[in-house]
VEXSE-982011 format. One record per residue: chain; x, y, z of N, C-alpha, C, O, CB in turn. Coordinates in pm, 1 decimal, m for minus. Glycine has a CB too. Example, Ala and Ser with C-alpha at 12.3 -4.5 7.8 and 13.67 -1.06 7.14 Angstrom:
% VEXSE-982011
(atom "A", (1319.0, m569.0, 780.0), (1230.0, m450.0, 780.0), (1320.0, m330.0, 780.0), (1423.6, m331.9, 846.5), (1130.8, m447.3, 904.6)) (atom "A", (1285.0, m225.0, 708.0), (1367.0, m106.0, 714.0), (1290.0, 3.0, 787.0), (1340.9, 113.8, 803.9), (1408.4, m59.8, 572.5)) 
END
This chain:
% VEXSE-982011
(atom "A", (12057.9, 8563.0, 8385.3), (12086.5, 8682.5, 8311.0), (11974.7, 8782.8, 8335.4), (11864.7, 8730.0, 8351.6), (12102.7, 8651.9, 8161.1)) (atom "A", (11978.4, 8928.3, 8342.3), (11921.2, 9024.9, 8386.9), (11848.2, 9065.3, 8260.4), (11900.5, 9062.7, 8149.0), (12009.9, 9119.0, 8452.9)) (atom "A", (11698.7, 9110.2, 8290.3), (11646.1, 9089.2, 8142.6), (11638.5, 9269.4, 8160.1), (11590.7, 9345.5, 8244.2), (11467.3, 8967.9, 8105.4)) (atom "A", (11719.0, 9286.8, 8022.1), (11724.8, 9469.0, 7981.0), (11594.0, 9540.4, 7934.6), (11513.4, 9479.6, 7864.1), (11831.0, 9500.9, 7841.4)) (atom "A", (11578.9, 9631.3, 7962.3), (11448.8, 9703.5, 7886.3), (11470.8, 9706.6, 7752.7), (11576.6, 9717.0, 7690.6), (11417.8, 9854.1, 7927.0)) (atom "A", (11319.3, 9692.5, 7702.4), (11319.9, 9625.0, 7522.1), (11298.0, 9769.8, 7432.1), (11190.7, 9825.9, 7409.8), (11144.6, 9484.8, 7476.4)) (atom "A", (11367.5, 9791.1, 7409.8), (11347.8, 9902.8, 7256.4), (11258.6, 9878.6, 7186.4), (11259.8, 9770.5, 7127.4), (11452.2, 9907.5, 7146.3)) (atom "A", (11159.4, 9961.8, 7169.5), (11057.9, 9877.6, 7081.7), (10935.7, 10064.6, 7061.5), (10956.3, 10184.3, 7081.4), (10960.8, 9678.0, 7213.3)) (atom "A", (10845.3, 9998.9, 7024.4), (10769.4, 10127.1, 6961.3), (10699.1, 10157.7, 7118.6), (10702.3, 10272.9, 7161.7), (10635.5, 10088.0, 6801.5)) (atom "A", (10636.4, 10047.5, 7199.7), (10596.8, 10093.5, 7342.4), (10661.0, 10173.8, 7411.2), (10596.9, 10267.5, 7458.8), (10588.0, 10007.0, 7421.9)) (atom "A", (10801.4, 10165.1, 7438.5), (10914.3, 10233.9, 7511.8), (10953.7, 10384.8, 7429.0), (11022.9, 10464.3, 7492.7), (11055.0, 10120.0, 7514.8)) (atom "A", (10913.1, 10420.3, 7298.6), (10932.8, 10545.3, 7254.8), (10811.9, 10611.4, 7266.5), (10798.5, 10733.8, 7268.2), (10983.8, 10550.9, 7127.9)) (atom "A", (10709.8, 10515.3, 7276.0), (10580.0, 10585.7, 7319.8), (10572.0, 10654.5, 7470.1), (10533.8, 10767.8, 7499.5), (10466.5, 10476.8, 7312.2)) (atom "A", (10611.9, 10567.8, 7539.7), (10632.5, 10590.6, 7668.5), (10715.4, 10696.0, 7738.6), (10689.0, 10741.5, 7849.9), (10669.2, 10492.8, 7702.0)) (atom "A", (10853.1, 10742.1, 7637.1), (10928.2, 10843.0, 7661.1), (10907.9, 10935.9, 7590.7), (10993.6, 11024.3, 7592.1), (11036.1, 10822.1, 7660.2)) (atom "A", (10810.7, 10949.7, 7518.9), (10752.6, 11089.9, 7411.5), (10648.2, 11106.5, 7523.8), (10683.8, 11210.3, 7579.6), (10674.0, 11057.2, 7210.2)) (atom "A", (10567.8, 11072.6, 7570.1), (10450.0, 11081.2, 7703.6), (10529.0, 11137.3, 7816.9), (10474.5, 11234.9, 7868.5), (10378.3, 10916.5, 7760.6)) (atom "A", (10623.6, 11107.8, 7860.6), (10695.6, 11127.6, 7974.4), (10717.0, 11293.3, 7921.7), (10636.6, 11368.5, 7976.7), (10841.0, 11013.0, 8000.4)) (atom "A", (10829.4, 11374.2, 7806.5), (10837.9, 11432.6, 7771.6), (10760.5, 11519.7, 7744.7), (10798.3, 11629.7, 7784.8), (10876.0, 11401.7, 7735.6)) (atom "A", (10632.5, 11518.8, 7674.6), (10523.4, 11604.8, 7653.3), (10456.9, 11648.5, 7787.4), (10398.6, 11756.1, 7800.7), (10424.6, 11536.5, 7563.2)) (atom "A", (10473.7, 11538.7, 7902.5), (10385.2, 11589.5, 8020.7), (10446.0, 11720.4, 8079.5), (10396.8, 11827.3, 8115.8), (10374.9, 11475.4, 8141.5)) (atom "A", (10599.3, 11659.1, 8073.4), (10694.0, 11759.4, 8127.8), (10651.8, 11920.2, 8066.5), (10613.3, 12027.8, 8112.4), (10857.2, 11709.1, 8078.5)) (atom "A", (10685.1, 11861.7, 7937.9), (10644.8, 11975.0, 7875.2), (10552.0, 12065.8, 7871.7), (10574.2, 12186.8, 7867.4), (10641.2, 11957.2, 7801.5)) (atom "A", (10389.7, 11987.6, 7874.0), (10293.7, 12044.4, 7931.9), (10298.7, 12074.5, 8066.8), (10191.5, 12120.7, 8105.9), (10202.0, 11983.2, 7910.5)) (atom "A", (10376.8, 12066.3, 8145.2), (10352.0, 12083.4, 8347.1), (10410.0, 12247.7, 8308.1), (10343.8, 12346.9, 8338.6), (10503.7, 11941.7, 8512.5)) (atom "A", (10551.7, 12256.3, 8231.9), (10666.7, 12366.5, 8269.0), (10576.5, 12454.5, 8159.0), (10615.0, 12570.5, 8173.6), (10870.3, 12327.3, 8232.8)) (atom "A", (10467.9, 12450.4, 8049.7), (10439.9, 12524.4, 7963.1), (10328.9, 12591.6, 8094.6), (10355.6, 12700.4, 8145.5), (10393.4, 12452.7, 7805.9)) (atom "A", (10225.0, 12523.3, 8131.2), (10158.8, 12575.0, 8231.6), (10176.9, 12657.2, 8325.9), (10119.5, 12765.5, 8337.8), (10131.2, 12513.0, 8274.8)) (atom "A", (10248.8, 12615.8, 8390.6), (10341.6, 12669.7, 8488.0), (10385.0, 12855.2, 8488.1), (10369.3, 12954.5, 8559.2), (10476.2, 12575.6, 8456.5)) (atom "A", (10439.1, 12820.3, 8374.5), (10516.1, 12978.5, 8279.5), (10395.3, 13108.9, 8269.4), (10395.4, 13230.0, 8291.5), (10562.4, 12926.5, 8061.0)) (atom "A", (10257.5, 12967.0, 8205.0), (10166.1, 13071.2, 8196.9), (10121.1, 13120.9, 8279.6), (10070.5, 13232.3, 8266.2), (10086.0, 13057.4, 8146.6)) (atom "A", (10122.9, 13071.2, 8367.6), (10084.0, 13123.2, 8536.5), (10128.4, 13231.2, 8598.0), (10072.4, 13327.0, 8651.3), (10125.4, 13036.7, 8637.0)) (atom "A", (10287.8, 13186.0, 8574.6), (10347.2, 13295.6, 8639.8), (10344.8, 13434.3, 8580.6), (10351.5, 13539.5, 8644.2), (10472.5, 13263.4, 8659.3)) (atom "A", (10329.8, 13413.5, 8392.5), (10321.2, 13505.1, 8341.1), (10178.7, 13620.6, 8382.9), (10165.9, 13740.3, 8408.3), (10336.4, 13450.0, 8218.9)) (atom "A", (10092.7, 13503.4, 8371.1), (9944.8, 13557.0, 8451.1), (9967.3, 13684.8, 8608.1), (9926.2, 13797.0, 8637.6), (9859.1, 13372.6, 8528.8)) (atom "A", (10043.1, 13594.5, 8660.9), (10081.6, 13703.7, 8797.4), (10153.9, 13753.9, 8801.0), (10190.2, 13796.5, 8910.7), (10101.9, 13681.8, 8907.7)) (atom "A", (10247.7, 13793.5, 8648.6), (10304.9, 13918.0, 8654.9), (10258.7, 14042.3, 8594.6), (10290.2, 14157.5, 8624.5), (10410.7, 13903.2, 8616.3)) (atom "A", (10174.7, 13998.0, 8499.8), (10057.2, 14068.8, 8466.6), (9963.8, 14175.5, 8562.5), (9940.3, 14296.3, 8561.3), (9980.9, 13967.6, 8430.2)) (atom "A", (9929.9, 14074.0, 8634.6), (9870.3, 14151.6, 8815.5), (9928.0, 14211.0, 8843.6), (9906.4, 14328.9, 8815.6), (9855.2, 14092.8, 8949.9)) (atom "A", (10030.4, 14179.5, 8910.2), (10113.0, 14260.4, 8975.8), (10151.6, 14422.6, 8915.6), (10145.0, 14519.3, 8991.4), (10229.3, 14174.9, 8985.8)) (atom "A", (10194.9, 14437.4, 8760.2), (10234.7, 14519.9, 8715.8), (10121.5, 14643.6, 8741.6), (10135.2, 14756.9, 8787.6), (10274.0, 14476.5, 8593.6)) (atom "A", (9995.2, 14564.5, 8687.4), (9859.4, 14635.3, 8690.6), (9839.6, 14715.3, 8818.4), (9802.7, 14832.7, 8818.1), (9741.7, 14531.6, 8678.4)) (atom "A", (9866.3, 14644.5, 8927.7), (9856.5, 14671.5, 9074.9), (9925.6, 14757.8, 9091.3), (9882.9, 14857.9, 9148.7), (9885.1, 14579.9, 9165.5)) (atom "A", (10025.9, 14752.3, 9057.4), (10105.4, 14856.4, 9110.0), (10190.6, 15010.1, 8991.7), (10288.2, 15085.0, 8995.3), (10223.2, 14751.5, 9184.2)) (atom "A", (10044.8, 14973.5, 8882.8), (10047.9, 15087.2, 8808.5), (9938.5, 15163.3, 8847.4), (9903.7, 15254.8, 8772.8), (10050.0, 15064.0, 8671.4)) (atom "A", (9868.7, 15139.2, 8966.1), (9719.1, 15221.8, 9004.2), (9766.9, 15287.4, 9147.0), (9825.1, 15244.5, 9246.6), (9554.2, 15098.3, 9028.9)) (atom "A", (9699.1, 15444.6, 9095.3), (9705.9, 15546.5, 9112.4), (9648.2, 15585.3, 9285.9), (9664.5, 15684.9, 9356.4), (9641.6, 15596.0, 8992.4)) (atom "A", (9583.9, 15468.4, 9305.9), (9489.6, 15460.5, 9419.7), (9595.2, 15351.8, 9508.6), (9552.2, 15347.0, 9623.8), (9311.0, 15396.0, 9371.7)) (atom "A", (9691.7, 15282.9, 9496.3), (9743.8, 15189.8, 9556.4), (9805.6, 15238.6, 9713.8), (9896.0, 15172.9, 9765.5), (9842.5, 15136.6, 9457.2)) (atom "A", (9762.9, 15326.7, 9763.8), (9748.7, 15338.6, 9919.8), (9619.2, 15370.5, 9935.2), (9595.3, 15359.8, 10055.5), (9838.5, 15444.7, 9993.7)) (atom "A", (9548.6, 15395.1, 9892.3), (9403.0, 15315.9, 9955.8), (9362.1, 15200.8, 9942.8), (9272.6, 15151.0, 10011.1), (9293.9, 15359.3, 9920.1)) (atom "A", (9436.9, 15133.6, 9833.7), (9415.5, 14981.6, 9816.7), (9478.0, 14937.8, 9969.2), (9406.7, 14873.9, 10046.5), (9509.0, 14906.2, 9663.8)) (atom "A", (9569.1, 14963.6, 9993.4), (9665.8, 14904.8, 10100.2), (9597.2, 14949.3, 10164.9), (9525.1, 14851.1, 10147.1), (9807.8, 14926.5, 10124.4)) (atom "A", (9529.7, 15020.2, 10244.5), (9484.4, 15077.3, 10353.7), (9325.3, 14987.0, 10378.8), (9298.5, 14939.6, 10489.2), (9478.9, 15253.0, 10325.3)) (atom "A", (9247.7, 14976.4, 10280.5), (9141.8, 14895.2, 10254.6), (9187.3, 14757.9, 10322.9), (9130.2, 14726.6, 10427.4), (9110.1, 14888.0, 10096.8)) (atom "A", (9277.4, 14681.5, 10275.6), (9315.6, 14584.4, 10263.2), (9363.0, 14538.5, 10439.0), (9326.9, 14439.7, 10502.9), (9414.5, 14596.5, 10144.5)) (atom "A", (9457.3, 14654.7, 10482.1), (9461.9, 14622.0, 10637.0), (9375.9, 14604.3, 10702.0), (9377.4, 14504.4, 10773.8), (9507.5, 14692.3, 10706.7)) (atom "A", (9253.3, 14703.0, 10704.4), (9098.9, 14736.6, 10749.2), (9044.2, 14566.8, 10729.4), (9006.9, 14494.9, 10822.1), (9000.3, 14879.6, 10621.8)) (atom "A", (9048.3, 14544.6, 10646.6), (9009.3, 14401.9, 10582.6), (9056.8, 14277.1, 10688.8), (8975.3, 14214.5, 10756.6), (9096.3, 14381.9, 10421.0)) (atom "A", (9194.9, 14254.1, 10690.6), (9219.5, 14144.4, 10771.5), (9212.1, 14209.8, 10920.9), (9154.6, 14127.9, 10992.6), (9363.8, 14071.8, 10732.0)) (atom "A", (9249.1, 14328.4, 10996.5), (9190.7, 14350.2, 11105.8), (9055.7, 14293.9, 11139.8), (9032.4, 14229.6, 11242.2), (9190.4, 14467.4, 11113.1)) (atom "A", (8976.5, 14320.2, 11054.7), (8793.5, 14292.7, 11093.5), (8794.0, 14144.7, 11061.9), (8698.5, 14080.9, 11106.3), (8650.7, 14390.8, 10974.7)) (atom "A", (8880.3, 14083.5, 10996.5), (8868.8, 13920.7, 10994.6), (8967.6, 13865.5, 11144.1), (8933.9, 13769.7, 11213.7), (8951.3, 13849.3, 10815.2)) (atom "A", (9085.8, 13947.2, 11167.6), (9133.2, 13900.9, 11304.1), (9043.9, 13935.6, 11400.2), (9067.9, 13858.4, 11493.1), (9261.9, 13953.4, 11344.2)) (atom "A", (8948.8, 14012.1, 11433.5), (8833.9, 14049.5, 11499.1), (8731.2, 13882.0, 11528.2), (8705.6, 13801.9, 11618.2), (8753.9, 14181.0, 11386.1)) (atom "A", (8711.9, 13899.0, 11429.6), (8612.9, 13839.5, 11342.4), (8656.4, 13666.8, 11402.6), (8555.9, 13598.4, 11422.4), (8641.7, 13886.4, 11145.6)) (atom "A", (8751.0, 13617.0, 11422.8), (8804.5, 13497.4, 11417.4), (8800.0, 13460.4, 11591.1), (8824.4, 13347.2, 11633.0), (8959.5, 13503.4, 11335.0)) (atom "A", (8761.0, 13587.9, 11689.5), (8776.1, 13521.9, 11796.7), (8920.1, 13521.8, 11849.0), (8935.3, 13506.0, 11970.2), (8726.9, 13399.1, 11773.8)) (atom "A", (8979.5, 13530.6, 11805.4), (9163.0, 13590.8, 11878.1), (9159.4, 13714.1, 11975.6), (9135.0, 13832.6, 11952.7), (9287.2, 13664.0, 11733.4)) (atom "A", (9186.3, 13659.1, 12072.3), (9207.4, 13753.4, 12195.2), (9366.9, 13847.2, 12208.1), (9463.7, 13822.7, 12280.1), (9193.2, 13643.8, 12334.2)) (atom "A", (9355.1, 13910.3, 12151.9), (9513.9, 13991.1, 12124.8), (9616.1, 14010.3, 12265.6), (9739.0, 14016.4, 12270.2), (9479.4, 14173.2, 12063.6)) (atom "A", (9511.0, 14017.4, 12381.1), (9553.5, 14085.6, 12479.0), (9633.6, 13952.7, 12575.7), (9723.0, 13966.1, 12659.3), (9420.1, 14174.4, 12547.0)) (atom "A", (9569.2, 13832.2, 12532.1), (9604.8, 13704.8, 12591.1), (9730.2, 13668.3, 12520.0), (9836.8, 13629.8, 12568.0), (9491.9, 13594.3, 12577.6)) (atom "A", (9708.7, 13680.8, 12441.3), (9866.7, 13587.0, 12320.2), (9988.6, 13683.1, 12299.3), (10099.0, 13645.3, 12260.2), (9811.3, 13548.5, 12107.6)) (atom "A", (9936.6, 13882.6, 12347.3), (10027.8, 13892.5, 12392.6), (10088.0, 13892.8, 12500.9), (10186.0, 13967.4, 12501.7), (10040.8, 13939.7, 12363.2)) (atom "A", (10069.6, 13842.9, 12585.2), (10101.6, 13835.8, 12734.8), (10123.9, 13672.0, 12783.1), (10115.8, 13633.6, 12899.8), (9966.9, 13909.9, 12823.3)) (atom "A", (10149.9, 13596.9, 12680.2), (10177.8, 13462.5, 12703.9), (10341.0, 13472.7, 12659.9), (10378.6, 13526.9, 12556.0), (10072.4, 13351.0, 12611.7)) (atom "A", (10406.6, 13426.7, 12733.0), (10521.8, 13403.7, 12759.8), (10587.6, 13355.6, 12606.7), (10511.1, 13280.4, 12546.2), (10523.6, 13303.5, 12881.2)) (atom "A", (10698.3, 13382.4, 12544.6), (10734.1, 13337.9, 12389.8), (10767.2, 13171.5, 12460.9), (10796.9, 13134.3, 12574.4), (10905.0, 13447.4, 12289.4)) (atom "A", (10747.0, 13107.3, 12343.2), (10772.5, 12971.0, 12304.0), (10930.5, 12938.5, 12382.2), (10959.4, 12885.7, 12489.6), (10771.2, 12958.8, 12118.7)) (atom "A", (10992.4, 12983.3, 12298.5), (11132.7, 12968.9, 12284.1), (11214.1, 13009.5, 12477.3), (11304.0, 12954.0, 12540.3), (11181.2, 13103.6, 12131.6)) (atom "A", (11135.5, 13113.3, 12504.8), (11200.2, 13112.0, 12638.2), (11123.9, 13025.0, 12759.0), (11172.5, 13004.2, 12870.2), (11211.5, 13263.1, 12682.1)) (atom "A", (11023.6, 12989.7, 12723.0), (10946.9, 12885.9, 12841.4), (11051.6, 12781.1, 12794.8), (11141.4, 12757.4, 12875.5), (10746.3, 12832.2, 12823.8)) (atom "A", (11053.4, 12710.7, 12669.2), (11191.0, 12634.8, 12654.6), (11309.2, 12655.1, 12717.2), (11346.3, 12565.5, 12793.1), (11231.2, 12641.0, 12543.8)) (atom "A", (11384.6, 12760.9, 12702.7), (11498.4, 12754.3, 12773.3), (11518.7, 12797.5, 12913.3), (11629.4, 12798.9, 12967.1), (11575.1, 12811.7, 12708.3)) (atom "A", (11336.5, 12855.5, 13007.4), (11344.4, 12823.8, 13106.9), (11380.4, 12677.5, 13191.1), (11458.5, 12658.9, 13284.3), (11260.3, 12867.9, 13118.0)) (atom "A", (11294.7, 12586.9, 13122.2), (11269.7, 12430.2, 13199.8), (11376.8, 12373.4, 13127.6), (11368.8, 12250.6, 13128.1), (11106.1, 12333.9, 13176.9)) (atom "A", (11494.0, 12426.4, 13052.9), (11586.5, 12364.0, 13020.6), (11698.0, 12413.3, 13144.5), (11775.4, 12349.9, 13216.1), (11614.6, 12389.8, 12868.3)) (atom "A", (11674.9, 12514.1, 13135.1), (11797.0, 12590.7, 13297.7), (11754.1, 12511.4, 13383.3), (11835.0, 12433.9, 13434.4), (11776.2, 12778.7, 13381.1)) (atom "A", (11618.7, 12507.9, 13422.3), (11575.7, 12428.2, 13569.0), (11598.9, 12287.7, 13572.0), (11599.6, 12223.3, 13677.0), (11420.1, 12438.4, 13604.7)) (atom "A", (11618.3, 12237.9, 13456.9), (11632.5, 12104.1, 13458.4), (11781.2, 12059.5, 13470.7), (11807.6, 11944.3, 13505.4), (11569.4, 12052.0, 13340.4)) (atom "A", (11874.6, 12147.0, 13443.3), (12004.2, 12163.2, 13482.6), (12018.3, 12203.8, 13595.9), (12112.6, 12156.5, 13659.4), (12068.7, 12232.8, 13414.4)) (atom "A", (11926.5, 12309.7, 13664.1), (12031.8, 12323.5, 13771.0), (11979.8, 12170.5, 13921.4), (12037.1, 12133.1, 14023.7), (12012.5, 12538.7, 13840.2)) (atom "A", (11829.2, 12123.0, 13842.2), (11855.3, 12026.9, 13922.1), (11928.1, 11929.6, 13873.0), (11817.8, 11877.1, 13888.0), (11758.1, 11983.6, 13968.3)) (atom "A", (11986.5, 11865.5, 13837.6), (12087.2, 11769.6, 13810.3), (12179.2, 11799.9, 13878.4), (12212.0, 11728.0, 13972.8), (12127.9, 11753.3, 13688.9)) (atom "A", (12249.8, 11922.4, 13846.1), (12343.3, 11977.2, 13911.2), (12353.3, 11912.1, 14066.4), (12430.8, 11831.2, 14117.5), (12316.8, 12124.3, 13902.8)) (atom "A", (12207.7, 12006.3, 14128.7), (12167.0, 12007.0, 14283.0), (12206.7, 11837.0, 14322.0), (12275.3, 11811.7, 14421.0), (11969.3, 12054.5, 14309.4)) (atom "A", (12160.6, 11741.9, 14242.4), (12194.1, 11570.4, 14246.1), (12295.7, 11568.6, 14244.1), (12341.9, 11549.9, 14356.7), (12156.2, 11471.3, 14148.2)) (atom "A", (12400.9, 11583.9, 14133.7), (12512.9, 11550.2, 14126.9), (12612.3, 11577.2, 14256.1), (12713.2, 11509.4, 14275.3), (12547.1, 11604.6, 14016.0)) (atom "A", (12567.0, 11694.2, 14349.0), (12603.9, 11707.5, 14448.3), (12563.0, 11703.6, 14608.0), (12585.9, 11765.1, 14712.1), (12632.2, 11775.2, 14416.1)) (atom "A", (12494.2, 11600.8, 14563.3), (12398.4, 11532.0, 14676.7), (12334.9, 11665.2, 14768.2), (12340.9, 11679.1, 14890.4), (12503.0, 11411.6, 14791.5)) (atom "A", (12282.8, 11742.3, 14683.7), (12187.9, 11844.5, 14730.2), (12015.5, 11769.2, 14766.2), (11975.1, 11667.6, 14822.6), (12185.3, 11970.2, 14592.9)) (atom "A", (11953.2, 11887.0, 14696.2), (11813.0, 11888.1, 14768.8), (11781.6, 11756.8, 14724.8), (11855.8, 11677.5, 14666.9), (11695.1, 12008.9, 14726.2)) (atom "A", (11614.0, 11737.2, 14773.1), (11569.2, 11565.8, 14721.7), (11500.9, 11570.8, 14590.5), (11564.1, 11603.2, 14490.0), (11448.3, 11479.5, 14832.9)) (atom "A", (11374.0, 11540.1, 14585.9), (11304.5, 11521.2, 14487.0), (11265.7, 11645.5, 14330.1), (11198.2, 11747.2, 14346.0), (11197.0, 11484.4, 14570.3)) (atom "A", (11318.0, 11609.8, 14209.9), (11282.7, 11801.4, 14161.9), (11152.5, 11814.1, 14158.4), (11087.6, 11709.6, 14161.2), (11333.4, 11867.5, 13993.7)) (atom "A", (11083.1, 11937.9, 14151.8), (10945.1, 11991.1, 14120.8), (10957.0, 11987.3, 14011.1), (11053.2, 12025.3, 13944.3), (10895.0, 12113.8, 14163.3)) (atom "A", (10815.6, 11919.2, 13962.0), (10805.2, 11924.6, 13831.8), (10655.7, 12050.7, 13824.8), (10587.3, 12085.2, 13921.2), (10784.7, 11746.6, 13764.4)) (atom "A", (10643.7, 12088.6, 13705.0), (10525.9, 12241.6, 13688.3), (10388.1, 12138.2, 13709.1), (10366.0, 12017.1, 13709.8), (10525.0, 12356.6, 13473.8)) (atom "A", (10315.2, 12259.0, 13724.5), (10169.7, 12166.1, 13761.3), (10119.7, 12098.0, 13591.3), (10125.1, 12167.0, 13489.5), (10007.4, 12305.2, 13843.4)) (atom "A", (10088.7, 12001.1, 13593.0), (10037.4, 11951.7, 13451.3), (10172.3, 11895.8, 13383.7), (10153.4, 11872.1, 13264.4), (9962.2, 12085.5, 13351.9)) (atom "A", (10271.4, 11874.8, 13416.6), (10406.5, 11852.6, 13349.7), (10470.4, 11696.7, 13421.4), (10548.3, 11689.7, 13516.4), (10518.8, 12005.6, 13387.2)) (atom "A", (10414.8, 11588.4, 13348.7), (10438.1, 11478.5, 13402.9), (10565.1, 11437.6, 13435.9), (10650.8, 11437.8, 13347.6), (10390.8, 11402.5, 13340.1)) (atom "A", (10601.4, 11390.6, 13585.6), (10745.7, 11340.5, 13649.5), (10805.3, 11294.5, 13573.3), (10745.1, 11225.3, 13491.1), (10756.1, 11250.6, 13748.2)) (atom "A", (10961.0, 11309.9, 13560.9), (11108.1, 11251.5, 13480.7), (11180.9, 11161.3, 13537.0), (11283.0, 11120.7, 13481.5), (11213.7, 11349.6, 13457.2)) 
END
């Protein structure tokens, strides 16, 4: 026989604890958000809020500076997504080239270990 959970003063203790935490997590929580709506309102009741914004770009520019990111390299590197669906074409059209007892061996890119 399957032994049931016991009703008892431990088990109402245990689900008044469960309850209050909850309670305390979602009371916290509220206040928080209430906290950052507070900000926000403030923020964007000031009179100066395009020089704030303007400050603020100035700000992470001199930290992208600042970090060593070469702008001129990362933009001129090829996107993700189409070096993908380059070596996905090439990898089709050699199969293809096999399937029809074409050329021999495929090229694989330099650094791009054989398939």
């Amino acid at each position: 026989m399957a032994q049931g959970h016991e009703a008892g003063p431990d088990a109402n203790r245990r689900s008044d604890e469960a309850v209050l935490l909850v309670a305390g997590a979602v009371d916290m929580a509220l206040e928080q958000a209430e906290g950052a709506l507070r900000r926000v309102r403030a923020l964007l009741s000031r009179s100066d809020l395009g020089d704030l914004a303007a400050d603020v770009r100035r700000d992470l520019v001199a930290r992208g500076r600042n970090s060593g990111l070469q702008p001129a390299r990362v933009a001129s590197s090829e996107p993700h997504m189409e070096l993908v669906a380059r070596r996905v074409r090439e990898r089709e059209q050699e199969r293809a080239r096999a399937r029809q007892g074409g050329a021999g061996t495929p090229v694989t890119e330099p650094g791009q270990p054989d398939r």
